[in-house]
C-alpha positions in Angstrom: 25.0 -6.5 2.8 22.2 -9.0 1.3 23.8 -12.2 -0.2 21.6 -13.7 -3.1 20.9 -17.2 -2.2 23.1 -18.9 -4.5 22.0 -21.0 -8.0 23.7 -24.0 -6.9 21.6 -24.8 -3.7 21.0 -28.6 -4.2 17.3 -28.3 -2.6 14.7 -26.5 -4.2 11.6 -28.2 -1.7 10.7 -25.9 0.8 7.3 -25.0 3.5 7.0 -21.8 2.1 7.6 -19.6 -1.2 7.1 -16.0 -0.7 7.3 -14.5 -4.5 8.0 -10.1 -4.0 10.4 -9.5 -1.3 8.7 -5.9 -0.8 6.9 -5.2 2.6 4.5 -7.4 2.3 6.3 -10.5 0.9 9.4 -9.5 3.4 7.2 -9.3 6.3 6.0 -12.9 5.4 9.3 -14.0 5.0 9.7 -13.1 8.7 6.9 -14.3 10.4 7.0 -17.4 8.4 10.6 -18.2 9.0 9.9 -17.6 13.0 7.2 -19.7 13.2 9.9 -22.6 12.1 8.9 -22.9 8.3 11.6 -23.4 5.7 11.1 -20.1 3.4 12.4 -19.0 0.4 12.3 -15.5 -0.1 12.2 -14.3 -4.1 12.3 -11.3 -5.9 13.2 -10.2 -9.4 15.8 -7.9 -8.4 18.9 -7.1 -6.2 18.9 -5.5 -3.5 18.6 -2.2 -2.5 16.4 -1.3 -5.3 13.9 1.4 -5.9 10.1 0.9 -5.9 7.2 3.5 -6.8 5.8 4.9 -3.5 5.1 8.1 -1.3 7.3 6.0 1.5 5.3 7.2 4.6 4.6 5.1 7.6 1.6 5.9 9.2 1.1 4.6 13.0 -0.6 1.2 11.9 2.0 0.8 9.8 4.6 1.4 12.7 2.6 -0.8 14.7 3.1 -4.1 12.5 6.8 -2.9 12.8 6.6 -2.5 16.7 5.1 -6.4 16.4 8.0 -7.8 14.1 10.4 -6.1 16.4 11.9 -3.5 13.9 13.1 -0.1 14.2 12.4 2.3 11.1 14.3 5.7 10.6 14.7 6.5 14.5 16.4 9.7 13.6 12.9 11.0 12.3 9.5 10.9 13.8 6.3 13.0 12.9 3.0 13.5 14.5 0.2 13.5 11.9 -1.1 15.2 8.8 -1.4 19.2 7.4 -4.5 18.9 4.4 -4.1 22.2 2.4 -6.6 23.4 -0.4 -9.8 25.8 -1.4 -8.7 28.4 1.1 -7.9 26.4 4.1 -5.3 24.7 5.8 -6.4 21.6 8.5 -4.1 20.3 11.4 -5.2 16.4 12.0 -2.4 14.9 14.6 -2.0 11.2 14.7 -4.7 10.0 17.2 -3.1 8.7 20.8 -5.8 6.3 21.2 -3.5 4.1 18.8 -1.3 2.0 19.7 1.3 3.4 17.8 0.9 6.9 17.9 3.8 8.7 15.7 4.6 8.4 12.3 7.7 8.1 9.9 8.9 7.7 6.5 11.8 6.0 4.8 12.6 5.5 1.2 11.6 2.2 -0.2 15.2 1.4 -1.4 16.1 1.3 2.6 12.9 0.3 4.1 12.6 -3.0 1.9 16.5 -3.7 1.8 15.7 -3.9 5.8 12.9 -6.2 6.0 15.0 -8.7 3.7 18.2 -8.4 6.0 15.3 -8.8 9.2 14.0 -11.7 7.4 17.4 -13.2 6.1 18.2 -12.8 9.7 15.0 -14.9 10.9 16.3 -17.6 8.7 14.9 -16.9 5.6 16.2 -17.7 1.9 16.9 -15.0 -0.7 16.5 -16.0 -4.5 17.3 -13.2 -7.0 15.5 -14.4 -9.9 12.1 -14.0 -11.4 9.2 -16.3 -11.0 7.7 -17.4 -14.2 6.1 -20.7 -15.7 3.7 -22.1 -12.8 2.7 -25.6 -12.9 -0.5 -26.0 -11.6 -2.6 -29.4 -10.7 -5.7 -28.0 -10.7 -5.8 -25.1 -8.8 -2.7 -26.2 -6.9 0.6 -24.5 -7.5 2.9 -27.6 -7.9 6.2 -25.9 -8.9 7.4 -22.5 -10.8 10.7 -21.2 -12.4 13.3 -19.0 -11.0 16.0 -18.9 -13.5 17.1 -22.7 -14.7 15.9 -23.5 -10.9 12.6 -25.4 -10.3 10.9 -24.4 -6.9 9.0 -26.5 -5.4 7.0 -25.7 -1.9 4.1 -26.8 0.3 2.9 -23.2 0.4 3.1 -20.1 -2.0 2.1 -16.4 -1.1 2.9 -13.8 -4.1 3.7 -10.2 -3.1 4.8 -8.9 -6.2 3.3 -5.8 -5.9 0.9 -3.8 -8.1 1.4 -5.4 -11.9 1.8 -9.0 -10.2 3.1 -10.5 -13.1 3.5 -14.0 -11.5 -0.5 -13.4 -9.7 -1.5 -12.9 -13.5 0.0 -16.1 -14.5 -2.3 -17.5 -11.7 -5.1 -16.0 -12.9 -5.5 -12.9 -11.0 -8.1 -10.1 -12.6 -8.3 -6.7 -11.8 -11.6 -5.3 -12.3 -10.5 -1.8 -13.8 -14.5 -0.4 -13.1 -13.8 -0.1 -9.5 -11.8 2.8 -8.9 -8.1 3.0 -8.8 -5.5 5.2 -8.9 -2.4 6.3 -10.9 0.5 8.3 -9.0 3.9 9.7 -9.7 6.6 10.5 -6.8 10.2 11.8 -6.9 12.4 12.9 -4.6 14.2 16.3 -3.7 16.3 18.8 -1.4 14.4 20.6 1.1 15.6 22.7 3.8 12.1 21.4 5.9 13.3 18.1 5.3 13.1 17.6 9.6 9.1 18.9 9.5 6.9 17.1 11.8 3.8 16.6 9.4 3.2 14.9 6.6 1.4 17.2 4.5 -1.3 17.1 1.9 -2.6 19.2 -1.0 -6.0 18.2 -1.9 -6.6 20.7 -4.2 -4.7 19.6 -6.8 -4.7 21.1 -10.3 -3.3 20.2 -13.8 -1.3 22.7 -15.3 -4.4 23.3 -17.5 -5.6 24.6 -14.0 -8.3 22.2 -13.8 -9.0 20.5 -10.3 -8.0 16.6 -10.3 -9.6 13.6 -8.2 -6.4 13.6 -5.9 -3.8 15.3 -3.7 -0.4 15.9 -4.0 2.1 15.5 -1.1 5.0 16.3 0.4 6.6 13.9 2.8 9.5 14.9 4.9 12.4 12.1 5.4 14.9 13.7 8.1 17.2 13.7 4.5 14.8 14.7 1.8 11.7 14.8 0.9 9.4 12.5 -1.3 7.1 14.7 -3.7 4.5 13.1 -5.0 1.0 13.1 -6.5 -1.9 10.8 -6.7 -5.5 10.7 -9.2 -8.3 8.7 -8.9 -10.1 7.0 -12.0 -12.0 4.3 -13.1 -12.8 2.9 -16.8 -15.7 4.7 -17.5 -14.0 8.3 -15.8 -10.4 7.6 -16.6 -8.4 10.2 -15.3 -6.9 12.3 -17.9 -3.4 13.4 -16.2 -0.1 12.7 -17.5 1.1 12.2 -13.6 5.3 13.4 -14.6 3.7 16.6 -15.9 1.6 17.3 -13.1 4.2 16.6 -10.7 6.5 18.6 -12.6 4.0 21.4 -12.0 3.3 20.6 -8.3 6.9 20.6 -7.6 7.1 24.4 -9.5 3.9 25.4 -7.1 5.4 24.2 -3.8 9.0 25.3 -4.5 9.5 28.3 -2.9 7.8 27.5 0.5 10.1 24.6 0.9 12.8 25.1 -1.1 12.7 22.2 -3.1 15.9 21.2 -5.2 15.3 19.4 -8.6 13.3 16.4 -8.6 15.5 13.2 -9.4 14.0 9.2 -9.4 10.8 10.5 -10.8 9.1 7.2 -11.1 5.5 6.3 -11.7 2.5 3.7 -11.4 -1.2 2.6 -11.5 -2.6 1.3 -7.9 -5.6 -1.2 -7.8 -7.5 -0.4 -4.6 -9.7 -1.7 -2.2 -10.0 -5.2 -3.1 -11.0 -4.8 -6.6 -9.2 -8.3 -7.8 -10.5 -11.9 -8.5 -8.1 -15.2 -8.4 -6.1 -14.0 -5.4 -6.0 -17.8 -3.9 -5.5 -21.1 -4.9 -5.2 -24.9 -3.3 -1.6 -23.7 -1.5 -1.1 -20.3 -2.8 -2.4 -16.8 -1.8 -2.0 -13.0 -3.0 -1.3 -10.8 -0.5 -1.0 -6.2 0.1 -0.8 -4.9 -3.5 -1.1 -7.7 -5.7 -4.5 -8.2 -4.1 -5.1 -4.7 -3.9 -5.0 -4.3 -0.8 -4.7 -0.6 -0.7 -6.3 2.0 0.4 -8.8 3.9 -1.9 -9.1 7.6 -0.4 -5.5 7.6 0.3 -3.6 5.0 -2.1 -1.8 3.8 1.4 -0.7 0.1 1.3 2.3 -0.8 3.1 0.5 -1.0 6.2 -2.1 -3.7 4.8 1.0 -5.5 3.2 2.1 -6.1 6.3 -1.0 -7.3 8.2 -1.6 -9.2 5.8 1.7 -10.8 5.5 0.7 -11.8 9.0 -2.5 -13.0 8.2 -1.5 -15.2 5.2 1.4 -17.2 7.8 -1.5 -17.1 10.3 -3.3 -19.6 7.4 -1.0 -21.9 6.4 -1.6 -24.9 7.3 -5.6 -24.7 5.7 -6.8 -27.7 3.6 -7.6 -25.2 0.9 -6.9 -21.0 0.8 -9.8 -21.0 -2.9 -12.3 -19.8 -0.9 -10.8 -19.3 2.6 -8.5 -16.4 1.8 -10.6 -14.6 0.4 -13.1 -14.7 2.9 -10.3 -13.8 5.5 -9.7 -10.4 3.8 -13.7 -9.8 3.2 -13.6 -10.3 6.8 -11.1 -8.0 8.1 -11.4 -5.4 5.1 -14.3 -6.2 2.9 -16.8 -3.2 4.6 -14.3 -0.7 5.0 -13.0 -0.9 1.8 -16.5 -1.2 0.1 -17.1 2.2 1.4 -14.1 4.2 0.9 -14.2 2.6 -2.9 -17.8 4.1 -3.0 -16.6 7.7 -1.4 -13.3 7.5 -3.8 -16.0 7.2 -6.8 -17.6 10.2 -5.8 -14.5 12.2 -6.4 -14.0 10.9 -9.8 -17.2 13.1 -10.9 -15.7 16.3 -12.4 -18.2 18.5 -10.4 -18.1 17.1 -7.0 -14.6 18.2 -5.6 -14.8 21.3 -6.4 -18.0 22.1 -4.9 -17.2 19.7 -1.7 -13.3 21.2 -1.5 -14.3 24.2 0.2 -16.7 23.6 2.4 -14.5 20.8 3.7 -11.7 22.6 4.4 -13.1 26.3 5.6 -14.2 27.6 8.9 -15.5 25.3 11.3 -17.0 22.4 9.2 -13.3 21.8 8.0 -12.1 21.8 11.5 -14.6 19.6 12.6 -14.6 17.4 9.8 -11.2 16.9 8.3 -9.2 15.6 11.3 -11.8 12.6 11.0 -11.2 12.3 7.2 -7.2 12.1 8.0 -7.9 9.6 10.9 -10.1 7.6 8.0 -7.3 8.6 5.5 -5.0 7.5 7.9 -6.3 3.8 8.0 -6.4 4.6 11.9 -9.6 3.1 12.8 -10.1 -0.4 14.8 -11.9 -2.6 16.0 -11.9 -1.4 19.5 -12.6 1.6 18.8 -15.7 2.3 20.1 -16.1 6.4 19.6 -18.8 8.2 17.4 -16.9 8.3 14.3 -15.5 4.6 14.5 -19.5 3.5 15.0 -20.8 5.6 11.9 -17.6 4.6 10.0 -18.8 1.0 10.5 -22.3 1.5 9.8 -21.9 3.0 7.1 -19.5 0.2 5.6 -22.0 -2.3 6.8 -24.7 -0.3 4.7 -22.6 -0.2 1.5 -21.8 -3.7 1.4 -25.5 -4.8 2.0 -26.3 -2.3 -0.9 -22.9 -3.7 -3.1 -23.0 -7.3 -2.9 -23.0 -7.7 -6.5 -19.1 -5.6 -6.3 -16.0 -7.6 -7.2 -14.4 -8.2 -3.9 -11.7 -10.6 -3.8 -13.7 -12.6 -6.2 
């Protein structure tokens, strides 16, 4: 069971203040408390407690895990992703070149009530509370609110997820003409509940029967499934989807294959993506995974970039100033990657493009050869080392786009 930290704790001076105790602010809680830091952990609510999300694990994910030393759902394990749509059906396994090379998925209530009892465990500090009323010397966070509690600390990351109320308060922007997404998930019954993909519809239609600029997905747990869909938009192509609707009618399309109970939890949300944000850093404060949109634009994925860069944001402290040198840490390990999949996201938010691309994609043998790299790319399973065809073109062509994008809001 995960204790609050009580009110009445006479010291409110600590190294470091992690604000969102979801994976990413969790994970920093962890690294930060094992690296001998004094951290307070703080989130707006008790724990366990729901959060919007499609709750899959992909192997980079499961490989920051494998590095912090945790075990997720051992009971359940699956080996890659089924895309389904315009006549064809595409089998893209997990690649074994990864270090990590299964899958998994766990609902966010469990997975997150986990990280806080790893990082509780590390030493840690958990403040139920909100975080309001930041004091800043400049563009130094001196001390904010939880409660009738002043905080004070020598460092501040904020992982308060997608609406980042407390990043706002710091100044974060989210530059809505980038593209980003808005999604709805539920969960329900299945008798498949144990199947060993993850799988996909990219096809997905309104129940006007007009294609949409996203997928819908199914995502076995080993107890359950979490149903869910995902569209793309921007400001000047917002997508026009009432996302509870549309899922009630994916949910009605897929029943009978998997023998889906009734939805329950239905919960929904708007995603920035791909690094679409401004004022994610101060003096001694940084945002970090989904307040700094650190998401994945073809795929909305973000739990595995909240926690590398929970570990990248410990990896800093200590810098005379994180203004400029965050930023420039996550244009560095992200900036070209995401400047392209932003750019082939924005392709799908033109009307005429999917369904002219959807078929040829996913029939005969242009589909097989080409989709298990999209799900690899969709995956967020490209690295560094990797040093085949499709991980050179990849970063070409993200080195082209950001030559020809400079002028994009990146982190800044």
């Amino acid at each position: 069971m995960i204790v609050p930290m009580s009110e009445q704790i006479d010291s409110t001076l600590v190294d470091v203040a992690i604000v969102g105790a979801g994976p990413a602010g969790a994970a920093a809680a962890i690294h930060a408390a094992r690296a001998g830091h004094e951290t307070l952990l703080v989130d707006a609510s008790p724990f366990p407690r729901d959060k919007t999300c499609g709750d899959g694990l992909t192997p980079r994910a499961m490989h920051q895990l494998e590095l912090l030393g945790i075990e997720v759902n051992a009971s359940y394990r699956n080996c890659g992703l089924k895309l389904h749509g315009f006549g064809g059906t595409v089998t893209a396994p997990w690649p074994e070149t990864y270090p990590s090379h299964e899958g998994t998925a766990l609902p966010r209530y469990e997975f997150d009530a986990l990280l806080v009892g790893a990082a509780q465990a590390a030493g840690a500090q958990l403040l139920t509370g909100t975080a309001t009323a930041p004091q800043l010397d400049g563009n130094r966070l001196v001390e904010f609110s939880v409660g009738k509690r002043r905080v004070r600390a020598r460092w501040i990351i904020v992982a308060d997820g997608v609406r980042s109320t407390f990043g706002k308060q710091l100044g974060r922007t989210w530059h809505r003409e980038e593209v980003y997404g808005i999604a709805a998930r539920a969960y329900a019954d299945s008798p498949h509940d144990g199947e060993e993909w993850m799988h996909s519809h990219v096809e997905l239609k309104d129940p006007e029967g007009v294609v949409q600029p996203g997928y819908g997905w199914i995502f076995p747990l080993g107890n359950g499934v979490n149903i869910g869909l995902g569209a793309l938009s921007t400001a000047a192509r917002p997508a026009r989807l009432n996302t509870k609707k549309a899922l009630d009618f994916y949910a009605e399309q897929q029943r009978s294959e998997w023998g889906l109970g009734e939805l329950r939890n239905v919960t929904s949300a708007m995603l920035p993506m791909g690094g679409a944000m401004s004022g994610v850093a101060g003096a001694n404060w940084m945002l970090i995974g989904d307040a700094a949109a650190c998401v994945n634009p073809l795929n909305g994925e973000g739990i595995d970039y909240g926690l590398e860069t929970a570990a990248l944001a410990v990896e800093m402290l200590g810098t005379k100033d994180l203004t400029l040198a965050w930023p420039d840490r996550l244009r560095a390990e992200y900036g070209e990657a995401f400047l392209l999949a932003r750019t082939a996201a924005r392709l799908l938010t033109y009307p005429q493009f999917l369904p002219l691309a959807g078929p040829v994609a996913m029939r005969g043998p242009i589909g097989r050869m080409l989709m298990p790299a999209a799900a690899r790319l969709m995956g967020n399973l490209i690295t560094e080392e990797d040093k085949d065809l499709l991980a050179r073109a990849w970063r070409l062509a993200g080195g082209t786009v950001s030559a020809l994008r400079r002028d994009t809001p990146l982190w800044a």
